[in-house]
TIMIBA-328653 format. One record per residue (C-alpha): residue number from 1; residue in one letter; chain; x, y, z. Coordinates in steps of 0.02 Angstrom, whole numbers. Example, Ala and Ser with C-alpha at 12.3 -4.5 7.8 and 13.67 -1.06 7.14 Angstrom:
% TIMIBA-328653
SITE  pos  code  unit      px      py      pz
SITE    1     A     A     615    -225     390
SITE    2     S     A     684     -53     357
***
This chain:
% TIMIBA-328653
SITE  pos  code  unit      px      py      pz
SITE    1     X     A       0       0       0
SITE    2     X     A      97     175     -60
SITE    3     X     A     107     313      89
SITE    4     X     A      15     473      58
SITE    5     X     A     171     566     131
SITE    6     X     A     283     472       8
SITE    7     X     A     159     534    -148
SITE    8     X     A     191     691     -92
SITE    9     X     A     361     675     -87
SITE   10     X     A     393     587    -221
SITE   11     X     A     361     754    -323
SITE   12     X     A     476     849    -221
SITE   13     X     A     652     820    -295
SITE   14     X     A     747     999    -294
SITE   15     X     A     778    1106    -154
SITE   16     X     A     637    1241    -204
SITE   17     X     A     501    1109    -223
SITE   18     X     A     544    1035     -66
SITE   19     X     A     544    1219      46
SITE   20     X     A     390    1247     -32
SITE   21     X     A     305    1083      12
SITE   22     X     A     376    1108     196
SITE   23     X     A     275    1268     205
SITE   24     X     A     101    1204     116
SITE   25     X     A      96    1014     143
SITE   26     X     A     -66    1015     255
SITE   27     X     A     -16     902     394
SITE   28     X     A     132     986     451
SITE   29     X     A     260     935     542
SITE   30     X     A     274     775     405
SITE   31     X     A     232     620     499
SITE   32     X     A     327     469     455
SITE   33     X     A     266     278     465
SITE   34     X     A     337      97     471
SITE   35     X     A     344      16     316
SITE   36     X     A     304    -191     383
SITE   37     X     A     246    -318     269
SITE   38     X     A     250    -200     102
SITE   39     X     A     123     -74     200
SITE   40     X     A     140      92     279
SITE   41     X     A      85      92     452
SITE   42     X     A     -22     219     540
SITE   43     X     A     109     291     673
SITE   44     X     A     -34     394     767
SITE   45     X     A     -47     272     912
SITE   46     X     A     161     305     942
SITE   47     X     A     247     428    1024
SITE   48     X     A     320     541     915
SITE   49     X     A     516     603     909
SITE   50     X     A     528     767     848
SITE   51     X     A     666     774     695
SITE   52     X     A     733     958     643
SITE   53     X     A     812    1044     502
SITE   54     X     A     995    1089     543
SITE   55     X     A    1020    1204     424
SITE   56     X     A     851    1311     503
SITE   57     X     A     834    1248     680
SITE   58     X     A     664    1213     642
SITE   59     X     A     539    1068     684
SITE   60     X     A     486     967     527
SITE   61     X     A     471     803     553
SITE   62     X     A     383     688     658
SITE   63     X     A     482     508     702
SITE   64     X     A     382     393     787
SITE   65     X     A     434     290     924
SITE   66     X     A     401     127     881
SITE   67     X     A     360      22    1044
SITE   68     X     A     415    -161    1064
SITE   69     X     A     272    -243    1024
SITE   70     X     A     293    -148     838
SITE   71     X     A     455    -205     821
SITE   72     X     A     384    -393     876
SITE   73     X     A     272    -383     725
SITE   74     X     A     410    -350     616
SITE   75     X     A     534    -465     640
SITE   76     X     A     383    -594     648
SITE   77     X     A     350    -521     477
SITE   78     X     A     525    -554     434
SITE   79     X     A     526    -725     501
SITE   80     X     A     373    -773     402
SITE   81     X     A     473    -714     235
SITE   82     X     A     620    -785     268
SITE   83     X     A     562    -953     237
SITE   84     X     A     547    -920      26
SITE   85     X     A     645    -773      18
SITE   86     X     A     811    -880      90
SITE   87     X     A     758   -1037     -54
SITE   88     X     A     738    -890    -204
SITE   89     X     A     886    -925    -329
SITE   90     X     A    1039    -808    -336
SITE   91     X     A     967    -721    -504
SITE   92     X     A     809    -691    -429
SITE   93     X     A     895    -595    -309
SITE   94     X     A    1022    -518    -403
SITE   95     X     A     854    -446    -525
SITE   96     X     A     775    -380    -374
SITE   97     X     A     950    -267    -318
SITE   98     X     A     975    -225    -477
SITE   99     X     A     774    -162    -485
SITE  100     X     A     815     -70    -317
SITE  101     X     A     955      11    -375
SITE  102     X     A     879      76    -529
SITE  103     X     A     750     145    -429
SITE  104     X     A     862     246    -332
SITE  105     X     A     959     304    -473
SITE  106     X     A     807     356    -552
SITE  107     X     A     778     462    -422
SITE  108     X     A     930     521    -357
SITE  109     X     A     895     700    -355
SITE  110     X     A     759     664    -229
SITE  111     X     A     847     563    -121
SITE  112     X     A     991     694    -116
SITE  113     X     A     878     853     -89
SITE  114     X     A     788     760      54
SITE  115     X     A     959     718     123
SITE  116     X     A    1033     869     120
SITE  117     X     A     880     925     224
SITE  118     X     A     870     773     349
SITE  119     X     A    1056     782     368
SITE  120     X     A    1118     956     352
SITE  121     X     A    1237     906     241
SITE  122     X     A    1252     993      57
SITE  123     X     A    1168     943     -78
SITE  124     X     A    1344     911    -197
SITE  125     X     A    1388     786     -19
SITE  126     X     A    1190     712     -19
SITE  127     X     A    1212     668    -223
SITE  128     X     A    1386     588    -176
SITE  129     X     A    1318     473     -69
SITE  130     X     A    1151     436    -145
SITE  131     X     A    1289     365    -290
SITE  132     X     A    1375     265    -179
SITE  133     X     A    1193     182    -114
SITE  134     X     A    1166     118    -286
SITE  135     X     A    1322      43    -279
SITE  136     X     A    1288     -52    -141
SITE  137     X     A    1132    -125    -218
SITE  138     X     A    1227    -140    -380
SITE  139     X     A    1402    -221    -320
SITE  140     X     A    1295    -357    -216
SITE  141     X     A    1183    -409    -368
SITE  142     X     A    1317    -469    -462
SITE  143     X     A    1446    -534    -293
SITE  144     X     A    1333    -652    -285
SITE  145     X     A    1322    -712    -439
SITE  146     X     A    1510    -772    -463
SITE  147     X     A    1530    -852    -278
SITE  148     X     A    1675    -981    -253
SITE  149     X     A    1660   -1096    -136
SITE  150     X     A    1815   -1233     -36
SITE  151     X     A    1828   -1421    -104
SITE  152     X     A    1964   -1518      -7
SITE  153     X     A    1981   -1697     -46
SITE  154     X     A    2058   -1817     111
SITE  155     X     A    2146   -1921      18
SITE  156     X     A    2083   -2118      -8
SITE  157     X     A    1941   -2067     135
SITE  158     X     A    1836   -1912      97
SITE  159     X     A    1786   -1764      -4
SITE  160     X     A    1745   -1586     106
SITE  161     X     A    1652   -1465      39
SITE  162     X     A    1609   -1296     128
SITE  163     X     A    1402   -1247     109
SITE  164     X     A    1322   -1091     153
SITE  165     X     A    1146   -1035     217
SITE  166     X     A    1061    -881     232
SITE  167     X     A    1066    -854     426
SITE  168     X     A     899    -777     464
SITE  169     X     A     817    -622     524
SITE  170     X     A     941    -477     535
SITE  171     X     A     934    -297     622
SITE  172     X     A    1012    -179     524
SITE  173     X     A    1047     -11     616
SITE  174     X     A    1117     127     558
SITE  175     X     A    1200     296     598
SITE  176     X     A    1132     492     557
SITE  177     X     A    1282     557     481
SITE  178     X     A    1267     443     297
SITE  179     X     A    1082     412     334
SITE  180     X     A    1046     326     127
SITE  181     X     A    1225     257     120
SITE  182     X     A    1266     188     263
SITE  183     X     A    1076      85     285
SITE  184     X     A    1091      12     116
SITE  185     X     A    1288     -30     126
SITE  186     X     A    1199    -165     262
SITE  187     X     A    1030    -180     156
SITE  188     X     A    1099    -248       4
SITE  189     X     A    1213    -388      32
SITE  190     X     A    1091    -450     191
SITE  191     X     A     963    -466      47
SITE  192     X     A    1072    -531     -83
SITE  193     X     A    1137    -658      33
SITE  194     X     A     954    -744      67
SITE  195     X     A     938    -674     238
SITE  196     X     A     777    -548     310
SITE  197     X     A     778    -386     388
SITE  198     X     A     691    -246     497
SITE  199     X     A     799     -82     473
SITE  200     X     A     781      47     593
SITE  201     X     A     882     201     532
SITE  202     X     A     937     354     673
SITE  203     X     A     772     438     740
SITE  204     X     A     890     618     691
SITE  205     X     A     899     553     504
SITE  206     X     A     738     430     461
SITE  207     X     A     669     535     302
SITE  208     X     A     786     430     170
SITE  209     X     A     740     269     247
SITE  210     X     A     566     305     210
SITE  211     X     A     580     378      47
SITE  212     X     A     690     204      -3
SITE  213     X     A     537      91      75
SITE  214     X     A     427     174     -46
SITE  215     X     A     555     114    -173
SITE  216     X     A     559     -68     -85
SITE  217     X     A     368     -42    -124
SITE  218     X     A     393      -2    -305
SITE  219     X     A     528    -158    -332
SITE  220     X     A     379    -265    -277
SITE  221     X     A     510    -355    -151
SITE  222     X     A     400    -502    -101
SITE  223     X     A     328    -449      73
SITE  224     X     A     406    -452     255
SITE  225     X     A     615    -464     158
SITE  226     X     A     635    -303     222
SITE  227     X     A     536    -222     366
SITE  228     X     A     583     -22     412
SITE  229     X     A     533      56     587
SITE  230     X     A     580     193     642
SITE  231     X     A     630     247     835
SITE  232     X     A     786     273     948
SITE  233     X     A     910     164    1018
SITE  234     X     A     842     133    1208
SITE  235     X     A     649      94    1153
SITE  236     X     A     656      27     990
SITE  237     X     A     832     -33     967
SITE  238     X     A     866    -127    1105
SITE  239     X     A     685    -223    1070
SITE  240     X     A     761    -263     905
SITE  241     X     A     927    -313     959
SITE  242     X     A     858    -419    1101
SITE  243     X     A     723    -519    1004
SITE  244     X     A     772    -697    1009
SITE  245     X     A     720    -720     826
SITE  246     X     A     850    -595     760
SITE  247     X     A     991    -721     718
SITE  248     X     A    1109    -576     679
SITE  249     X     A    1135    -375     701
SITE  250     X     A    1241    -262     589
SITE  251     X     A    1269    -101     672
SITE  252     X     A    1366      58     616
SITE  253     X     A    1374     200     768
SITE  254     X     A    1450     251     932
SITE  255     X     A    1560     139    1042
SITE  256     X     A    1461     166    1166
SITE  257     X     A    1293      84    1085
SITE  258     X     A    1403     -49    1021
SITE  259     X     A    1468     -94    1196
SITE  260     X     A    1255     -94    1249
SITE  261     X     A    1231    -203    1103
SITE  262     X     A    1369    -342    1139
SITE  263     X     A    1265    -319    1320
SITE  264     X     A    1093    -349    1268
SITE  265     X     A    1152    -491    1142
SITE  266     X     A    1245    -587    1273
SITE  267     X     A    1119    -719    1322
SITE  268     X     A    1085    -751    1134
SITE  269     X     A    1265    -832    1090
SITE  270     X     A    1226    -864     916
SITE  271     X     A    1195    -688     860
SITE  272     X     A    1307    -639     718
SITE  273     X     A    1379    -478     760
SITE  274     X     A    1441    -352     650
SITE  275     X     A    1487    -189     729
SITE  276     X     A    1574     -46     640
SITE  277     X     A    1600      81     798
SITE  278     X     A    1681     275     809
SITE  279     X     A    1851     312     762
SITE  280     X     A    1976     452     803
SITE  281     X     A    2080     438     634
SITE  282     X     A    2245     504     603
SITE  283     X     A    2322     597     463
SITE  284     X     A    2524     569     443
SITE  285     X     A    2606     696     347
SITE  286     X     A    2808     672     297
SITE  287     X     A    2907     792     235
SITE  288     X     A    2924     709      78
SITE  289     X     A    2762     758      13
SITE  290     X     A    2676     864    -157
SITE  291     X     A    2637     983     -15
SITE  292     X     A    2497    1038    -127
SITE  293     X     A    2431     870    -151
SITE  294     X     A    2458     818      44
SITE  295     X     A    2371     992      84
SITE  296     X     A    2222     933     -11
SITE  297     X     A    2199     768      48
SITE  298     X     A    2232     810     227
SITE  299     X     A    2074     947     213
SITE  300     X     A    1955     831      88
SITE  301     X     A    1976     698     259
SITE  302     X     A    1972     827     373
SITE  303     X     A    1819     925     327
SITE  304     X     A    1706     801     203
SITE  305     X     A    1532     802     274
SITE  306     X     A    1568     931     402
SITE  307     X     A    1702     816     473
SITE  308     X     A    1542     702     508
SITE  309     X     A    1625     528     435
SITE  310     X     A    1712     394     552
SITE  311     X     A    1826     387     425
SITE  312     X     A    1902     592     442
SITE  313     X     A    2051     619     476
SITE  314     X     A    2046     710     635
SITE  315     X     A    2218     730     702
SITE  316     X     A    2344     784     593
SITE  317     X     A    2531     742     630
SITE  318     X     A    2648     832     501
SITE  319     X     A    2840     807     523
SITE  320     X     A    2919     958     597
SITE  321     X     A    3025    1008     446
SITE  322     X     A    2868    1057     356
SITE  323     X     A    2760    1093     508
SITE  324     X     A    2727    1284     484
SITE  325     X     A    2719    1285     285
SITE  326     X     A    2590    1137     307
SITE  327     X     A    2485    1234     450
SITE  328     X     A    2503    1391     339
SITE  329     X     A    2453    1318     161
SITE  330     X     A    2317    1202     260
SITE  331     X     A    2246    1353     346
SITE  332     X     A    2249    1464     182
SITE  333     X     A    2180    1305      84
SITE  334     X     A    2014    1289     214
SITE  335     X     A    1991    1463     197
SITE  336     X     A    1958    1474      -1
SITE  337     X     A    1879    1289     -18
SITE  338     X     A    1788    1237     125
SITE  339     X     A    1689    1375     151
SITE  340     X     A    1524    1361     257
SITE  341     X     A    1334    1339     195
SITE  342     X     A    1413    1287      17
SITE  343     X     A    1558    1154      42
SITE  344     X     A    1528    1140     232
SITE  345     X     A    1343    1101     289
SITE  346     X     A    1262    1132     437
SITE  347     X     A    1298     989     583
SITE  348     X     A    1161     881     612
SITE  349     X     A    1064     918     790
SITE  350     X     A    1078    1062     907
SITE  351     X     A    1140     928    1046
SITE  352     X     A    1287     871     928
SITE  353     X     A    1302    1059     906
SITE  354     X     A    1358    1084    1075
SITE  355     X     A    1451     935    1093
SITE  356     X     A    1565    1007     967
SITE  357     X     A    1552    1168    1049
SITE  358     X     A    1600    1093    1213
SITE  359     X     A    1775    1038    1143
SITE  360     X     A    1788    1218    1067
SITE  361     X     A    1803    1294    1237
SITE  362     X     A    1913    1137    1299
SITE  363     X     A    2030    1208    1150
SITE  364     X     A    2007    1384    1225
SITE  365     X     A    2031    1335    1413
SITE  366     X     A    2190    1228    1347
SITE  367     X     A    2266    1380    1287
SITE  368     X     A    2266    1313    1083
SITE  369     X     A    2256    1404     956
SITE  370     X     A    2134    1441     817
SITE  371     X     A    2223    1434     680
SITE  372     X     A    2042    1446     576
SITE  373     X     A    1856    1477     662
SITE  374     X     A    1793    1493     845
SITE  375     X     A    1668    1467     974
SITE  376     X     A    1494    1476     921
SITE  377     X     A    1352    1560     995
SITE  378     X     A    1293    1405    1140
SITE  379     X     A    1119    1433    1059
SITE  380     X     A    1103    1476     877
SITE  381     X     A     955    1559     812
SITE  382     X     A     941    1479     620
SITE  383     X     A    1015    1327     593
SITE  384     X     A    1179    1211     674
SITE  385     X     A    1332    1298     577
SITE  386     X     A    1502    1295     648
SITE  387     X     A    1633    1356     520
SITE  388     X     A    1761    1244     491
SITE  389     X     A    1910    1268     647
SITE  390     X     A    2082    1230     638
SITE  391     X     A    2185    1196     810
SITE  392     X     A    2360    1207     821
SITE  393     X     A    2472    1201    1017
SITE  394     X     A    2330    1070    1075
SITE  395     X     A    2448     934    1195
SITE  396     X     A    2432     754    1108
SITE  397     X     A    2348     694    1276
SITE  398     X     A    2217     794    1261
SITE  399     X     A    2040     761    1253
SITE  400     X     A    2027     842    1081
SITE  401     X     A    2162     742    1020
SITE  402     X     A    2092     573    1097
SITE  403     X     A    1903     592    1068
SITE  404     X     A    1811     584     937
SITE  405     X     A    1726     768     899
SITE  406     X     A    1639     717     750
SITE  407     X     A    1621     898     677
SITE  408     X     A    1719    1016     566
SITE  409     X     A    1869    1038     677
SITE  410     X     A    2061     952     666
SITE  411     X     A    2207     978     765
SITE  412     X     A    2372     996     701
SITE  413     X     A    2520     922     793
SITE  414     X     A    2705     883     736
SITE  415     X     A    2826     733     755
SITE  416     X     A    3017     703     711
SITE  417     X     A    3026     540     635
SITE  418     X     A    2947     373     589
SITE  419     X     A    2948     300     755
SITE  420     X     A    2855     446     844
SITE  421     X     A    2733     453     700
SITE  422     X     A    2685     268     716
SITE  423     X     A    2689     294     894
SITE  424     X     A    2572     442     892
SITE  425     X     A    2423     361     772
SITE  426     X     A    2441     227     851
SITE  427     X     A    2408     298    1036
SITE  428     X     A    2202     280    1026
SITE  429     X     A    2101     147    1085
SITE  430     X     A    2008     175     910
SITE  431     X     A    2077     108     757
SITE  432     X     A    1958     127     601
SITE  433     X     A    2057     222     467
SITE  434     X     A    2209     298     452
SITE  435     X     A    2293     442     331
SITE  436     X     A    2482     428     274
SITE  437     X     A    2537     531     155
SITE  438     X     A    2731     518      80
SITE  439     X     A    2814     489     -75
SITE  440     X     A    2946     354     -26
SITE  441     X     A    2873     196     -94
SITE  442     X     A    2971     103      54
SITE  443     X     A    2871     204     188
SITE  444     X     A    2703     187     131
SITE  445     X     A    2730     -20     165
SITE  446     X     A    2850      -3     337
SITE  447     X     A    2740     138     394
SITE  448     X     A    2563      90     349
SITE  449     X     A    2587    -113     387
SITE  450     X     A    2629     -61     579
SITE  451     X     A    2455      70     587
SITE  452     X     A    2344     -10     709
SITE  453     X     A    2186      36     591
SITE  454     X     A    2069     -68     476
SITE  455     X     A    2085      36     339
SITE  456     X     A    2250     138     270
SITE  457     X     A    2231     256     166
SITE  458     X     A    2398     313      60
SITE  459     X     A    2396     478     -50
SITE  460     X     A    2222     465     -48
SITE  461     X     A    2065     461      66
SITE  462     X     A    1896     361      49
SITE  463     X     A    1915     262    -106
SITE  464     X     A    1833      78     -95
SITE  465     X     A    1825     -76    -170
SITE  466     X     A    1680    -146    -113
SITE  467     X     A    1766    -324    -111
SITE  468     X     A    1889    -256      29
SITE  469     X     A    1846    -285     234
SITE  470     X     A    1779    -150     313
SITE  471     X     A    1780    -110     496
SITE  472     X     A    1917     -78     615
SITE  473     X     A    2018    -119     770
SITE  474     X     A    2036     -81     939
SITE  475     X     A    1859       8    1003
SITE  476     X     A    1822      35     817
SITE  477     X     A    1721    -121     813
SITE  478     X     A    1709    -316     787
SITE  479     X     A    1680    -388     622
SITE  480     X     A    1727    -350     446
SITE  481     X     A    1579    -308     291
SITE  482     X     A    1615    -320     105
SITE  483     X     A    1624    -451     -16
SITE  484     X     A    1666    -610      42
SITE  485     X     A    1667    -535     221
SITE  486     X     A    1495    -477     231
SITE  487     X     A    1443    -644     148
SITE  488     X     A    1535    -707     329
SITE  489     X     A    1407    -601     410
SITE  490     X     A    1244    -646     340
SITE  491     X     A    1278    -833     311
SITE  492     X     A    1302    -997     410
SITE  493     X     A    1447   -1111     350
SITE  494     X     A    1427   -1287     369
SITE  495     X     A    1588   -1431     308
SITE  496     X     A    1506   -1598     226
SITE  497     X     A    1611   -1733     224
SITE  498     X     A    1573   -1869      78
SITE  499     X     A    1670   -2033      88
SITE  500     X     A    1741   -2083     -74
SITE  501     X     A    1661   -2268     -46
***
């Protein structure tokens, strides 16, 4: 059954439209609604969460705060589907990712605009990642298509062959800074691999996930594959990560949450757990470097998406031979390309607003210095903007250098040699991603092998293959998606031995 809200909507696909419809649409603030069992359910017995523009301030949105007993409904949903959706054939599959991601593609102006709003991000970032969704969906229709599978013979006694099944009924939840992205990076392969889902996307960034049900609707996905609801993490999370018929939870967010997940999983050992957690990544800069080059990769990691990526590169370390050229050219190069409302959005909620702005004043109580920006007002009166701040004389022990801020702000700090670099990105209990940027061919392998980080990034920042693992060490998480790896995630292995008489 197709949402009235998502008619509306669907309509709505540049910024002007969209403002317009905010102002008119009759049942203002929008309302938003489950999507279970291919149907859009009424959400006016919930409580609602209210969900704001960050680049305004103002209420638009209704969330709504989907109890247990909703969540119970859809994973039952999902259960019930899972039963001829995990015996479809790998083409079948493959035809319905490949439907989704034309769908999405189609449409990828909408998505974008209504991300850009959702988010706060711009809407160059929102059409960025709205790409990289239909990848997802695309990369996964075909991955599975070309599987390989392990054939050991024991000689004179047995052949061993490896066989996987779809493992069940998965939650897949999912963060508010890549809201589109991020959800479908764990939609698509938990489909493609034969398993079920209920999504539930960040209450502060739901108005993609609803906008790609209707699109779920429109793929004519057999019902109950893939259930949305919408809430936060203490109500209608932890129902969903609790419920004894969820065989497995992928998870992309805060340590924190991850730590309460492994918690509330703990009695259900069998649980696959995928958790992709926060990171505190560094960028290592030699003197070796196209300074020019190194200056734009260091900012592109530094300041992407507001700095609102795990993947940034938040703490800069830049050998001391080149330290004040870099800090000057890097300053000079924020100043005339990341400037805010058009390369820098607004941040996403006025709470992470003033978590930010809390480590501002850390900065200024520390004595650092602001090489670029300042403090913001505590409470702004249109929108969450905080211009993009550079930090220089911050100690390395410091809170801003340990924690992750999550906003458009990097510290600068310098190092002698190879030794103290290593030592210095490696002295985090995070380890997601890592920066190194030098020119000696040698370096990039002694260096980057001996990062404690799941991902190393070398003259360059945020390319994928979606084959590669994803995830990180340390506090950054358990588990590894992508390829092969997320095919670990969503399926149960099984060894048959055959005896050769």
């Amino acid at each position: 059954m197709a949402s009235l809200l998502c008619s509306a909507l669907w309509e709505r696909n540049t910024l002007e439209k969209a403002h317009n419809f905010l102002t008119t649409w009759k049942s203002f603030p929008l309302v938003l609604e489950n999507y279970v069992s291919n149907t859009f359910a009424s959400s006016s017995y919930f409580e609602n969460i209210p969900s704001f523009n960050p680049q305004t301030g103002q209420l638009y949105a209704h969330v709504p705060l989907s109890t247990p007993a909703a969540v119970d409904s859809a994973v039952l949903a999902a259960e019930a589907a899972f039963k001829t959706w995990s015996k479809t054939t790998r083409a079948e599959r493959s035809k319905y990712l490949q439907r989704i991601a034309a769908l999405i593609q189609e449409n990828r102006e909408l998505f974008a605009v209504w991300e850009s709003i959702d988010q706060g991000k711009t809407l160059e970032r929102a059409r960025v990642e709205v790409d990289r969704a239909v990848s997802n969906f695309s990369y996964f229709s075909t991955y599975i298509l070309h599987e390989e599978s392990s054939v050991r013979m024991i000689d004179g006694v047995a052949l061993t062959y490896e066989h996987r099944s779809p493992a069940g009924v998965f939650a897949l939840i999912s963060p508010w800074n890549m809201p589109l992205y991020l959800l479908t990076w764990k939609i698509a392969p938990c489909l493609a691999f034969g398993c079920t889902a209920v999504a539930k996307p960040s209450e502060v960034t739901s108005m993609t996930a609803l906008l790609l049900a209707e699109v779920i609707r429109q793929a004519e996905l057999p019902s109950g594959v893939l259930n949305i609801v919408f809430g936060d993490g203490a109500t209608t999370g932890s129902a969903l990560v609790k419920h004894a018929k969820v065989k497995g939870i992928s998870f992309t967010g805060g340590t924190a949450t991850g730590i309460q997940i492994r918690k509330d999983a703990a009695a259900h050992i069998y649980k696959h757990l995928s958790l992709e957690l926060g990171g505190k990544n560094p960028t290592l800069v030699f003197d070796d470097v196209d300074l020019e080059k190194a200056v734009a990769t260091a900012a592109m990691a530094a300041f992407e998406n507001q700095g609102e990526i795990c993947l940034c590169g938040s703490r800069i370390y830049v050998q001391s031979t080149i330290y004040e050229t870099f800090v000057k050219q890097f300053t000079s190069f924020i100043s005339e390309n990341y400037k805010l409302r058009s390369k820098v959005g607004a941040v996403v909620s006025l709470q992470h607003y003033q978590k930010i702005r809390s480590y501002l004043l850390l900065a200024e109580k520390e004595r650092g210095t602001f090489q670029l920006g300042s403090i913001p007002e505590e409470y702004p009166k249109a929108g969450y903007w905080i211009e993009p701040t550079i930090l220089t004389g911050i100690a390395t022990n410091s809170r801003i250098m340990r924690e992750e801020i999550f906003g458009p702000v990097v510290a600068i700090a310098q190092f002698e040699g190879e030794e103290e670099a290593i030592e210095l990105a490696n002295d985090n209990p995070n380890g997601l991603a890592s920066v190194l940027l030098t020119r000696d061919g040698a370096r990039m392998r002694r260096v980057g092998e001996r990062i404690e980080a799941g991902l190393v990034w070398v003259n360059c920042w945020l390319v994928r293959e979606l084959g590669t693992p994803f995830g990180g060490m340390k506090n950054s998480g358990v588990g590894k998606e992508g390829g092969a790896y997320s095919r670990d995630v969503f399926t149960n292995v099984r060894t048959l031995h055959l005896p050769s008489v």
